[in-house]
C-alpha positions as CSV (number, residue, x, y, z in Angstrom):
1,X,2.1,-9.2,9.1
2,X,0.0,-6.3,9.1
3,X,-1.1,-5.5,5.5
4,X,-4.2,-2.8,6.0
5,X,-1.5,-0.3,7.7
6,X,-1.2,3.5,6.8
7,X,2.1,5.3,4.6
8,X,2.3,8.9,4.3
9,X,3.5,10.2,0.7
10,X,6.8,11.7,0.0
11,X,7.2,15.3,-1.4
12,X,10.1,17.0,-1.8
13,X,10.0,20.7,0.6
14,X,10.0,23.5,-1.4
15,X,11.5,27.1,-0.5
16,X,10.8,28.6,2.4
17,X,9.3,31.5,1.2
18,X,6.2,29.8,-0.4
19,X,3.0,29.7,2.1
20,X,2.8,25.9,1.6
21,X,5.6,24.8,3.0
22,X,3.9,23.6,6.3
23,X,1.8,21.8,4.8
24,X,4.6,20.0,2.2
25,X,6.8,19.5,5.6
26,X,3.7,17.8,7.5
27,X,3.1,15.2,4.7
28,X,6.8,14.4,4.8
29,X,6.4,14.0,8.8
30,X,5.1,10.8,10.3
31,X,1.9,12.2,11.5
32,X,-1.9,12.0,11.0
33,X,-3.3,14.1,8.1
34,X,-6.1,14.5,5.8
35,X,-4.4,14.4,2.3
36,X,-7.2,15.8,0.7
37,X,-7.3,18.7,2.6
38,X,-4.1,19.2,2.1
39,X,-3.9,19.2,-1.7
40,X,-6.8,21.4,-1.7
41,X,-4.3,24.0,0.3
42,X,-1.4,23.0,-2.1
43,X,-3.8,23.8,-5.1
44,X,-4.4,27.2,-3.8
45,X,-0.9,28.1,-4.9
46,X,-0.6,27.2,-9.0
47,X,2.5,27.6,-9.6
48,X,4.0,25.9,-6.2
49,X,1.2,23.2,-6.5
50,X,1.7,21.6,-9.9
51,X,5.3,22.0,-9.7
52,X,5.6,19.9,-7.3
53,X,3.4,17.1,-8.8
54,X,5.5,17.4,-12.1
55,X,8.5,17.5,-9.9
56,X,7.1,13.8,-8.4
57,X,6.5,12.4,-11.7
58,X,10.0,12.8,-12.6
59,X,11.1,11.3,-9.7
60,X,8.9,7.9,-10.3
61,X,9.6,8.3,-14.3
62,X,13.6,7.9,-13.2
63,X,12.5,5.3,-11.0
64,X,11.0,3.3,-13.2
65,X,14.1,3.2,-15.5
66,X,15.9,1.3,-12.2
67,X,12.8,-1.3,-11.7
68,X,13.5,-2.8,-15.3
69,X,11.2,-5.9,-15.6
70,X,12.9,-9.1,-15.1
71,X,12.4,-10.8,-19.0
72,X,13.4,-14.5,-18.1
73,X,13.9,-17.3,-15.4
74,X,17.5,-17.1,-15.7
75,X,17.6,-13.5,-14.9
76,X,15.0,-14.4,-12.0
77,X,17.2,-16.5,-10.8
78,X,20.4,-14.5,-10.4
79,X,18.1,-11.6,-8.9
80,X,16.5,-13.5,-6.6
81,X,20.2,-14.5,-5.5
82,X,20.6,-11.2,-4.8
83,X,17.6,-10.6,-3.0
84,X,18.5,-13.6,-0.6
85,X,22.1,-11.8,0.5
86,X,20.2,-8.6,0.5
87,X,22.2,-6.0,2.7
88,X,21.6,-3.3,4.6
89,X,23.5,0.1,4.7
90,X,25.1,-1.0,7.7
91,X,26.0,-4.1,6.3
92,X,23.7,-6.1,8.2
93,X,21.4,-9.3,6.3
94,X,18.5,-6.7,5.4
95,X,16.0,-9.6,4.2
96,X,16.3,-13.2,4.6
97,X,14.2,-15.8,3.2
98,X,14.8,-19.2,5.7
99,X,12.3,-18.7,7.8
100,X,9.8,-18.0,5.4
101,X,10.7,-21.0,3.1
102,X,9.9,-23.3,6.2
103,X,6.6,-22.0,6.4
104,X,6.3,-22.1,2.4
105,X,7.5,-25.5,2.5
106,X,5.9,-25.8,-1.2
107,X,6.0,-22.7,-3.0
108,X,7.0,-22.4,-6.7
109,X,9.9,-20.8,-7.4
110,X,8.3,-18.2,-8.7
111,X,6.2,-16.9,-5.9
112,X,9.6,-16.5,-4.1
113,X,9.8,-12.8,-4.9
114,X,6.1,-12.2,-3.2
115,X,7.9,-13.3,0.1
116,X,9.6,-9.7,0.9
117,X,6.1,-8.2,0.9
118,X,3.8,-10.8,2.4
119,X,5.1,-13.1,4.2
120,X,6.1,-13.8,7.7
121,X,9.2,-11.6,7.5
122,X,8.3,-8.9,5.5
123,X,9.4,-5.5,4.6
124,X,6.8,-3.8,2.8
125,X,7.1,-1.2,4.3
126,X,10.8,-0.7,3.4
127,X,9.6,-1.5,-0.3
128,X,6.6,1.4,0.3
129,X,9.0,4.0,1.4
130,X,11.7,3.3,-1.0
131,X,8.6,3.8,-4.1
132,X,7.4,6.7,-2.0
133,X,10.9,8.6,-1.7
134,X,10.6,8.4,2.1
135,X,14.2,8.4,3.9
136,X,14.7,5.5,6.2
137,X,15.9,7.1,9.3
138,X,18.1,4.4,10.6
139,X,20.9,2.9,9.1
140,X,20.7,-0.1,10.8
141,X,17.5,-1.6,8.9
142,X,17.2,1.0,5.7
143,X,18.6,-1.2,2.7
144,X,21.4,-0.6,0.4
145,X,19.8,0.8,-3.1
146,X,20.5,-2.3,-4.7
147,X,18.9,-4.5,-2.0
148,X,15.7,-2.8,-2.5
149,X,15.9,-2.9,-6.1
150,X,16.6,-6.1,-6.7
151,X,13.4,-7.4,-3.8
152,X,10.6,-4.7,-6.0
153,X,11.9,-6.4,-9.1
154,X,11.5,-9.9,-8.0
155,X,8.3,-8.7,-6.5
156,X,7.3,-7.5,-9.6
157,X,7.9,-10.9,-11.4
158,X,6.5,-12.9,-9.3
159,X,3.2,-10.7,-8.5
160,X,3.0,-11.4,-12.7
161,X,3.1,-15.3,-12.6
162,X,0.7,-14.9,-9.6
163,X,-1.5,-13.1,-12.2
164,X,-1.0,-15.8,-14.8
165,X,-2.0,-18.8,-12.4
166,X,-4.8,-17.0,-11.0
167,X,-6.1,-14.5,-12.9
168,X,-6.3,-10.5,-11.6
169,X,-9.1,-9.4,-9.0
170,X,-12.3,-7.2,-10.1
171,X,-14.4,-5.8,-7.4
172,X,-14.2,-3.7,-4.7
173,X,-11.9,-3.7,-2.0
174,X,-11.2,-2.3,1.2
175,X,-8.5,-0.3,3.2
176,X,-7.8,1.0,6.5
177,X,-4.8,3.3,6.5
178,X,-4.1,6.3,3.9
179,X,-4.7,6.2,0.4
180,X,-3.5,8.0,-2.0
181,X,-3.7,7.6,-5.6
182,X,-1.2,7.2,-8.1
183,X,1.4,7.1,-5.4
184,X,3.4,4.5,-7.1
185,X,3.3,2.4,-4.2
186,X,1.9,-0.8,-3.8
187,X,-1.5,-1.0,-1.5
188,X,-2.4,-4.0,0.7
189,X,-6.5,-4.3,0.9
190,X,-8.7,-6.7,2.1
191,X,-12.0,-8.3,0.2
192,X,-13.9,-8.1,3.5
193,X,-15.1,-4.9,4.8
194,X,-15.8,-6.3,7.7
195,X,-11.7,-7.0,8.5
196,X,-10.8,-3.5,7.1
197,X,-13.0,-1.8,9.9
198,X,-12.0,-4.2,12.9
199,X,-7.9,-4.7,11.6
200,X,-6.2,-3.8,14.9
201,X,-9.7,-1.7,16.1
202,X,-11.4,1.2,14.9
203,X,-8.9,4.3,14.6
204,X,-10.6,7.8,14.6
205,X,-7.0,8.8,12.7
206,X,-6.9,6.5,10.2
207,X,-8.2,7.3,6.6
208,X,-10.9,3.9,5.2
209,X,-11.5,3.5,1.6
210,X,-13.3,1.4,-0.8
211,X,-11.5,0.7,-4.3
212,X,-13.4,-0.3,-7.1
213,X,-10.1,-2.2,-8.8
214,X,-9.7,-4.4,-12.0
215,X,-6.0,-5.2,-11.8
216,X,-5.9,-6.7,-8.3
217,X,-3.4,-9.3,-7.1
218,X,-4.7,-12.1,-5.7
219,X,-2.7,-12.7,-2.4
220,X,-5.3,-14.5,-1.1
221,X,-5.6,-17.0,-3.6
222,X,-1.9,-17.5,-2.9
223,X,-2.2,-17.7,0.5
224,X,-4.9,-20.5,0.3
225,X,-2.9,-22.5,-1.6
226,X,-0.3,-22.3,0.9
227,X,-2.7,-23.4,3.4
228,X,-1.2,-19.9,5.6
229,X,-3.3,-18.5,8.6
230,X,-3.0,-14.8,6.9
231,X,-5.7,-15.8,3.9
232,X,-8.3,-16.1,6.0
233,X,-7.3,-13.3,8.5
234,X,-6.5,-10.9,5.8
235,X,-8.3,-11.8,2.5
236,X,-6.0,-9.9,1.4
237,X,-5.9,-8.2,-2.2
238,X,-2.5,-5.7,-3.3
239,X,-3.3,-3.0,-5.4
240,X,-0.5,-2.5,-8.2
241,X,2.2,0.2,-8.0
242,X,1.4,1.0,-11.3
243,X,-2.4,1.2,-11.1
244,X,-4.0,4.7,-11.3
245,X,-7.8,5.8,-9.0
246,X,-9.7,8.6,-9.6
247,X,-12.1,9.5,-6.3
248,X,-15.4,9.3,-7.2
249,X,-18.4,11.4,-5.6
250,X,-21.5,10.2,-3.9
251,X,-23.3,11.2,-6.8
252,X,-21.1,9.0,-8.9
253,X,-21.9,6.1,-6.9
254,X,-24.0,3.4,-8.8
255,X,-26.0,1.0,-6.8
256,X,-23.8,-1.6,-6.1
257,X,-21.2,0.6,-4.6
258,X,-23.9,2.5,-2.2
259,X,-24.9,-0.5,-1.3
260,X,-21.0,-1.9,-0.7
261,X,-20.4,1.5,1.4
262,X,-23.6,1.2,3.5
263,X,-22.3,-2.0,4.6
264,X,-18.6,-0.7,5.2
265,X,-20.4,2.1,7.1
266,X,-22.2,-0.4,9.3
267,X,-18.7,-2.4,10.2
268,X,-17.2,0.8,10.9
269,X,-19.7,2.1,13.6
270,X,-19.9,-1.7,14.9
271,X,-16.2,-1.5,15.2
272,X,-16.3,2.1,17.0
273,X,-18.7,1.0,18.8
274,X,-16.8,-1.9,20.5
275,X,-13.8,0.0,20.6
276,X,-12.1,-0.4,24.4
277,X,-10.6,3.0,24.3
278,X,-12.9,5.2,26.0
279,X,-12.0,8.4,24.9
280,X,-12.6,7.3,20.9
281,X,-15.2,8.9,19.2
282,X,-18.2,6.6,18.7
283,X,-19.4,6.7,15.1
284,X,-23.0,6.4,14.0
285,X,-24.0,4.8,11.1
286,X,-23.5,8.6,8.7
287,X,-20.4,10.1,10.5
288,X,-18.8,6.4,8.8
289,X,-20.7,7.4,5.9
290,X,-19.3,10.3,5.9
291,X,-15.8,9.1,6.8
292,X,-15.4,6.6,3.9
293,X,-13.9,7.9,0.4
294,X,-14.9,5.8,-2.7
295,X,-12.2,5.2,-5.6
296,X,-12.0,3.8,-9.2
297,X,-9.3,2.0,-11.1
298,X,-8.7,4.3,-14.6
C-alpha cells in the first residue's frame, strides 16, 4: 500500500473560448503541476474563476446527499454486504475483502469498512477519484456507482468508531504527493517527516506539505493493534474528506511549526541527497525550505 501518493483535482473544462482553458484541461490531465500557480492563473479571470469553484461545490453538495451516514449496526451490516460483492462496470469483483481478513485475523467488525482504503488490497485511489470527480479510464477496474458508494460509506462508519476507540490526532503531519485543500478527498499522511521525504525517494515533481490537523484519523493506532508491518512503515494519519486547510505564510508560522519545517527541510535535502537518480536536482537545506507549503485545519 502506498499511502503518501499524489491525486490531481477534478474540474470540469469550461468553454473554449475562455483563456483558461489550458490550464482547467492540465489539472484534469495526469501530469505534474503546481496547483497554486495555477489558481493564481484561474483567479486572473473572475468571472471564469469563481464559477468554476461554485460550480465544484455543487458537485460535492450533490455528492454528499449520496454518502448518507450509515445511523446503525444493522444498516452497517447490510452495506458492508454490499461492499463485499462490490462490482465493477464490467462486472468483474471490484473489491474483495478475503485476503485482507486473513491478515486481520482479529479485527472488529467495525473497522471492516477501513479495509477498502488501507489495507492490503486497497482502492483508495478508486475512492479519491470517485470524491474528486475524476473518470476512471478503464472499465475493467472503475466500479459501478453503487460499489463505490456503498465502500466511502462504510469507510465513513468505521473511520467514526476508529475515532471513538482512539480518539482524533492533533499535531502536525506530513505529505508527499499534492495537496489540495478542501478537495473533499480523503488524505493519507504520515507522523514522521522523516518517511514523508524518503517514501519511495525524493521526487523533484512531487508537492511536500506539513498539516497542522486536529481531526486526524488514527490509522496507526489501528494498525498497531493489528500488529500490521504498515504502522511502523507508514505512521500513517488520514486527513478527513470533510476537513477544511487554509495555507499559512512563513510569517504566520509560530515556533513550533518553524521548527517542525526546518526539520522536514533537513529530511528532504538528506533524501535528495541520497537520491540514485543522477540527473535529480540536489536540494540544499533552503531550496526544501522553500519547496515545503505549510497548512492549517479551520
Amino acid at each position: 500500500m502506498k499511502i503518501i501518493q499524489s491525486y490531481n483535482p477534478s474540474y470540469n473544462t469550461i468553454s473554449k473560448k475562455s483563456n483558461i482553458t489550458q490550464t482547467v484541461i492540465c489539472f484534469n490531465q495526469k501530469k505534474s503541476f503546481d496547483f497554486y500557480k495555477g489558481l493564481n492563473s484561474l483567479a486572473s479571470n473572475n468571472i471564469a474563476f469563481h464559477g468554476l469553484i461554485n460550480s465544484e461545490e455543487q458537485r460535492l453538495k450533490k455528492l454528499e446527499k449520496e454518502l448518507v451516514p450509515i445511523k446503525t449496526p444493522a444498516e452497517y451490516k447490510e452495506v458492508l454486504n454490499r461492499i463485499f460483492n462490490s462490482k465493477t462496470l464490467m462486472g468483474n469483483t471490484f473489491w474483495s475483502p478475503e485476503n485482507d481478513l486473513i491478515k486481520y485475523k482479529n479485527i472488529k467488525k467495525s473497522y471492516i469498512g477501513l479495509l477498502p482504503y488501507c489495507g492490503g488490497q486497497d482502492v483508495s485511489f478508486e475512492i479519491n477519484s470517485f470524491l474528486g470527480g475524476r473518470e476512471i479510464k478503464s472499465e475493467y477496474y472503475a466500479p459501478q456507482r453503487q460499489s463505490i458508494i456503498d465502500i466511502i460509506r462504510g469507510l465513513d462508519y468505521s473511520l467514526n468508531k476508529l475515532d471513538k476507540d482512539f480518539g482524533q490526532y492533533k499535531g502536525i503531519v506530513y505529505r508527499k504527493g499534492v495537496f489540495v485543500p478542501n478537495s473533499g478527498q480523503f488524505v493519507s499522511c504520515s507522523k514522521s517527516p522523516k518517511i514523508a521525504a524518503g517514501f519511495n525517494g525524493y521526487d523533484p515533481d512531487k508537492q511536500y506539505s506539513m498539516i497542522l490537523t486536529k481531526t486526524g484519523h488514527k490509522i496507526y493506532d489501528f494498525q498497531k493493534k493489528m500488529k500490521n508491518s504498515y504502522a511502523d512503515e507508514e505512521e500513517e494519519i488520514l486527513l478527513s474528506r470533510k476537513s477544511r486547510h487554509s495555507q499559512l505564510l512563513n510569517s504566520q508560522l509560530d515556533e513550533s511549526l518553524l521548527k517542525a519545517k526546518k526539520y522536514f527541510a533537513e529530511c528532504l535535502a538528506v533524501e535528495s541527497k541520497n537520491n540514485s537518480n543522477i540527473y535529480t536536482k540536489k536540494l540544499t537545506f533552503y531550496e526544501a525550505m522553500d519547496l515545503i507549503k505549510v497548512f492549517k485545519e479551520i
